[in-house]
N, C-alpha and C positions, 0 to 999 in steps of 0.2 A: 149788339155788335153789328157793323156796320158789313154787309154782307157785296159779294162781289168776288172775280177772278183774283186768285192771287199770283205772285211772283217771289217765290222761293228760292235762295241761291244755295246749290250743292257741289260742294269740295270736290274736287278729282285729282288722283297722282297723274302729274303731263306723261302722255306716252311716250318712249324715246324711240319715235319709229321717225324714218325720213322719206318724207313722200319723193316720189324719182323725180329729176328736173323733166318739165316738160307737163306735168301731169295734175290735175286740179285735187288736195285734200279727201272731197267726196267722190273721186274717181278712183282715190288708189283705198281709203277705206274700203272699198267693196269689192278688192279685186282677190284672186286668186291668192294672191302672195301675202297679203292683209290679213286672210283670211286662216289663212295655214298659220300666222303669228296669232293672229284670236285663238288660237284651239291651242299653241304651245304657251303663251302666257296665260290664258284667261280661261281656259276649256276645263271644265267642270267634268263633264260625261258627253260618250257618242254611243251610237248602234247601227248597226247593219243597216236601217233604213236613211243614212244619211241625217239623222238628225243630233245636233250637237248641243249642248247647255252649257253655257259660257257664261262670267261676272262681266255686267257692264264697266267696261274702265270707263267710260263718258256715260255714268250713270245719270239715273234720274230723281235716283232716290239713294241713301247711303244706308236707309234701315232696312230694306229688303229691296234688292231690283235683279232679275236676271232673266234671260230671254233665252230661247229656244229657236233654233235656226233651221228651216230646210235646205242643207248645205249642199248644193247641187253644181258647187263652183268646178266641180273636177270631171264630175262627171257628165257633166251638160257646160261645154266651152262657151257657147254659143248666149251669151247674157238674154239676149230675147228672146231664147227657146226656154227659159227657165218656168218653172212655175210659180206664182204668184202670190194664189189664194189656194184654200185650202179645197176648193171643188176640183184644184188641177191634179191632187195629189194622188196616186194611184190608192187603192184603195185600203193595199194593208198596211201603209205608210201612214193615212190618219187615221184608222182603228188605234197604231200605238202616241201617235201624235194627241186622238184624245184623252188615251187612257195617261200619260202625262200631264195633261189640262190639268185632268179631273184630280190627281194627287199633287200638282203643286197647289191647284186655288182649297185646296182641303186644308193643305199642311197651312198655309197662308191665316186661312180661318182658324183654324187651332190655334196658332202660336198672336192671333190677335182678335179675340171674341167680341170686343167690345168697339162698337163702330164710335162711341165716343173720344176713343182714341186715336184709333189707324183708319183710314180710306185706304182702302184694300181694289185693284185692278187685274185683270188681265185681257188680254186683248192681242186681235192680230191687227196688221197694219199691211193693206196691200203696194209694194212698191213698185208699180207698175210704169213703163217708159213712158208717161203719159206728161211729162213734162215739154215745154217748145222743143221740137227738135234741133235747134240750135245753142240749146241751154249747155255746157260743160257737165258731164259726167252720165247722161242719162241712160246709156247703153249699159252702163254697171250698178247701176240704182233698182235692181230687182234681183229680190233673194224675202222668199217668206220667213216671217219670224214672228215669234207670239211675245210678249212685255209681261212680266210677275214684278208686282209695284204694289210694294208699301208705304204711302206719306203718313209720318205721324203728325196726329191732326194741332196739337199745342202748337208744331212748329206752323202748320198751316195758317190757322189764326191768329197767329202771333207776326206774320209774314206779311210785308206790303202790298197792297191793293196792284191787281197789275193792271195795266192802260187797256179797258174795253176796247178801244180800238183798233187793238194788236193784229193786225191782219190774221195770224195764226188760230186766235181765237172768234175769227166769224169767219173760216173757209175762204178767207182769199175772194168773198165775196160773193161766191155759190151759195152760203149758208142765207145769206139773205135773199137770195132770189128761190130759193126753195120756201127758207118762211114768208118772205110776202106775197109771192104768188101764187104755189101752186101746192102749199101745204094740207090743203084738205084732199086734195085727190091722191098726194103722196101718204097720207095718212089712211085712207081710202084702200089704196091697193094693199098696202100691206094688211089692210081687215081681212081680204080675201084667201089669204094663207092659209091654210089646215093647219091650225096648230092645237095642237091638247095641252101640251106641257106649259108652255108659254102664254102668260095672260096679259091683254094689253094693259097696260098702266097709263094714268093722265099726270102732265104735268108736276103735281105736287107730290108727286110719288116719287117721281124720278130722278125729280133735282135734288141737290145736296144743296141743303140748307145756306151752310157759305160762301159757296163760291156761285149760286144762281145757275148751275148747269149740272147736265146738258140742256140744251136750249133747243125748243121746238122738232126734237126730235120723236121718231114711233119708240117705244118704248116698252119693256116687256117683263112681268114679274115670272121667275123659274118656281114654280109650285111645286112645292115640295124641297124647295131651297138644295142645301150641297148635293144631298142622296142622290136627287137626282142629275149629276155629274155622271155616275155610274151607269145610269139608263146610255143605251144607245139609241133610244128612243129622242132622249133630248140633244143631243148633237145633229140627228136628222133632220129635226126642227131650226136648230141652229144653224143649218146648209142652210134649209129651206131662207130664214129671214136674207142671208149672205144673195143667195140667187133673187129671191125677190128686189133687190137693193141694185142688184146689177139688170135685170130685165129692164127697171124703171129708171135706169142711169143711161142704159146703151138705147130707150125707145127715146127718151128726151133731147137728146143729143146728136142720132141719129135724123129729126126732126129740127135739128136747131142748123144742121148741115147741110138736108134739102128738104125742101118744103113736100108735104105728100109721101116722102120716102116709103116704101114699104116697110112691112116690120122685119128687124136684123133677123140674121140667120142663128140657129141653135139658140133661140130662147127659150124658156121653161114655161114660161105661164102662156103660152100662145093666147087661148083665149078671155084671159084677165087682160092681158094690154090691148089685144081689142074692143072689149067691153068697156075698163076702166081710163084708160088712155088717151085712145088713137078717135074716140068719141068724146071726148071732152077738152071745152073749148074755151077754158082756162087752162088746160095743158098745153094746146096748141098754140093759144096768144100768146102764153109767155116764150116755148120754141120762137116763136117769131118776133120777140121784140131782142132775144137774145141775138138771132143771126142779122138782126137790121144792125145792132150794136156792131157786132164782127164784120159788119159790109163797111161799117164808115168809121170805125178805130180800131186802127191796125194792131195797137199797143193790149185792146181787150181781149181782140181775136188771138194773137200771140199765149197772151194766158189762160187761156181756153184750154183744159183735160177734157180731149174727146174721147178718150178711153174709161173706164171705169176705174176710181182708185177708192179704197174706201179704209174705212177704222169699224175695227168690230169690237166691241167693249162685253166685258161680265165684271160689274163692280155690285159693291155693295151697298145700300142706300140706309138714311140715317134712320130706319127702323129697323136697318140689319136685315134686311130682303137683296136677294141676290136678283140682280138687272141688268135687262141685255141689252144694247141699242148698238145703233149704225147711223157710218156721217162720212158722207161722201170726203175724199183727205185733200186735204188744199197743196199747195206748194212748201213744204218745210217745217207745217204742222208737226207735232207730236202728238202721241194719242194722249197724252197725261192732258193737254189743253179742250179734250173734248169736255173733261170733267172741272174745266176752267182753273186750271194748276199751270202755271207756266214756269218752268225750271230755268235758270240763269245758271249757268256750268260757269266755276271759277278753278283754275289752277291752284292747287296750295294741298301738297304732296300732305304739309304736316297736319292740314285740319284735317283730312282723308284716314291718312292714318289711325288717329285718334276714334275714328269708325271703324275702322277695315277689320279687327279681332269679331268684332259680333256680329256683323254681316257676313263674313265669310264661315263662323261656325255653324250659321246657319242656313248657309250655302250648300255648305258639307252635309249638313242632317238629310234637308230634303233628298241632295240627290244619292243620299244610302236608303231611301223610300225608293228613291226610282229602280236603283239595282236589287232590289230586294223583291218587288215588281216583273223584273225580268226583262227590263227596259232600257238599260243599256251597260254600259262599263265605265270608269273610274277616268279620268285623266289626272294624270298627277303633273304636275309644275312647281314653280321655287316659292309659292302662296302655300299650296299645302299637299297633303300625299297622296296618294292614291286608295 
């Protein structure tokens, strides 16, 4: 079988919302008032810590897809005062934020044991205002949320080759400038992590067979597979990779913006990016052939994220090992394309349909695991009860 990214298209009911005149799609999806219709059509479960579980209506997947949101729209006006990533989050907001991780990707595994079937995901995606500041909608584009994605694999395989060249699937061009140039020192620092739980894996471990990704990225086998969900030990580890990703995103770029720069303020590895970094002269040439690009085309510099955006992935690999990685998020990317899946969303209320009874049953199960847990309350709507 002819191996390669594919392009899957999945059914959605059209939402009957009207975006206000005056205001871009992606501006008013993200807004307060969007967001209050997300939780009364689609909202699954909330709790006191702000966090909510809602059915993707512009899913990804029609066999299992549903996301978890740090809904802080009401109570943080301010879209760039929000938080992001999950290092922003106070502290006993991800205590219950993991302890949900850990029983959706369980229930997930249960209800699909056999990696020859289902490609099983979860993952956060940081939406940070890191797009041109003159982009429509950027100021509303940040609200953390975590993706629970099921693609059954028949349909994967069965599904057309999607165009390698898809900008979403190589980072908008980052992805390549990270593997051509300065891959081994990115691979490099992250050796220097203290990790126990987390063992590095090579290439052939990491990629799924089909679809050839992920691609050149650090990669990480969870020892001791689901069990260890319930460690807090391995989410500490799991910070740790998130904050390594961001030291080595904010010292690169920081560098590509002035030459010499000191090292940014509140970094964690202080002296890993002086040792592994700010001393190597493959990191620094490439900072420099990037800021010579952004000196003499405007158009490169313009698509420049000088902030830190990144995709954080736990999927499962075709020996059924559960795998961690990180990939800096390009412009419009989805985290489903880090594992080279590209979703084509088609209108067509009645092929949805014809899903929507077994994905929402199974919508319902999980989150009677979450209330049974102590983890949140019920939202009931005209899909199903409370």
């Amino acid at each position: 079988m002819k191996t390669g990214p594919r392009e899957i298209i999945t059914p959605f009911r059209p939402i009957p919302l009207e975006v206000p005149e005056g205001m871009k799609p992606n501006e008013f999806f993200n807004s307060t008032e969007n967001l209050q219709d997300l939780s009364q059509n689609n909202g699954l479960l909330t709790n006191p810590e702000n966090l909510l579980m809602y059915r993707k209506a512009l899913g990804h997947s029609n066999e299992f897809d549903t996301s978890i949101i740090f809904n802080s729209s009401k109570c943080i006006l301010n879209p760039l005062g929000r938080p992001v990533r999950r290092t922003q989050l106070p502290e006993h907001t991800k205590s219950v934020w993991n302890r949900m991780n850990q029983i959706m990707i369980s229930y997930m595994l249960e209800k699909y044991p056999d990696p020859e079937d289902a490609l099983i995901m979860a993952g956060e995606a940081s939406l940070d205002s890191t797009w041109p500041l003159t982009a429509p909608g950027v100021p509303s584009i940040r609200m953390l949320h975590n993706h629970f994605i099921v693609f059954n694999m028949e349909q994967l395989r069965n599904a057309e080759m999607a165009d390698p060249n898809n900008p979403n699937l190589t980072d908008g061009g980052q992805n390549n400038l990270f593997e051509s140039h300065i891959r081994t020192v990115y691979h490099n620092f992250f050796e220097e992590l203290d990790l126990k739980i987390l063992k590095q894996v090579d290439t052939d471990e990491s990629q799924l067979k089909l679809t050839d990704y992920p691609q050149g990225l650090p990669s990480w086998e969870i020892q001791g597979g689901v069990e260890m969900l319930k460690s807090t030990h391995f989410w500490m580890e799991y910070d740790l990779i998130l904050k390594g990703f961001l030291d080595f995103y904010r010292t690169f770029f920081t560098q590509v913006s002035t030459r010499n720069a000191p090292m940014h303020k509140d970094c964690y590895f202080p002296n890993q990016i002086e040792d592994t970094l700010l001393f190597n002269n493959d990191f620094l040439a490439s900072a420099k052939k990037v800021r010579d690009l952004c000196i003499h085309d405007a158009k490169y510099a313009n698509a420049i994220r000088w902030q830190p955006a990144f995709k954080q992935l736990i999927y499962r690999n075709d020996q059924g090992k559960l795998i961690v990685t990180i990939s800096q998020n390009s412009i419009g990317n989805a985290i489903t394309e880090l594992l080279g899946v590209v979703v084509r969303r088609v209108p067509d209320a009645e092929a949805y349909e014809k899903t929507e009874p077994a994905l929402i049953e199974k919508l319902v199960e999980v989150r009677q695991r979450l209330i049974n847990a102590d983890l949140g309350d019920a939202i009931k709507t005209d899909y199903w009860g409370d």
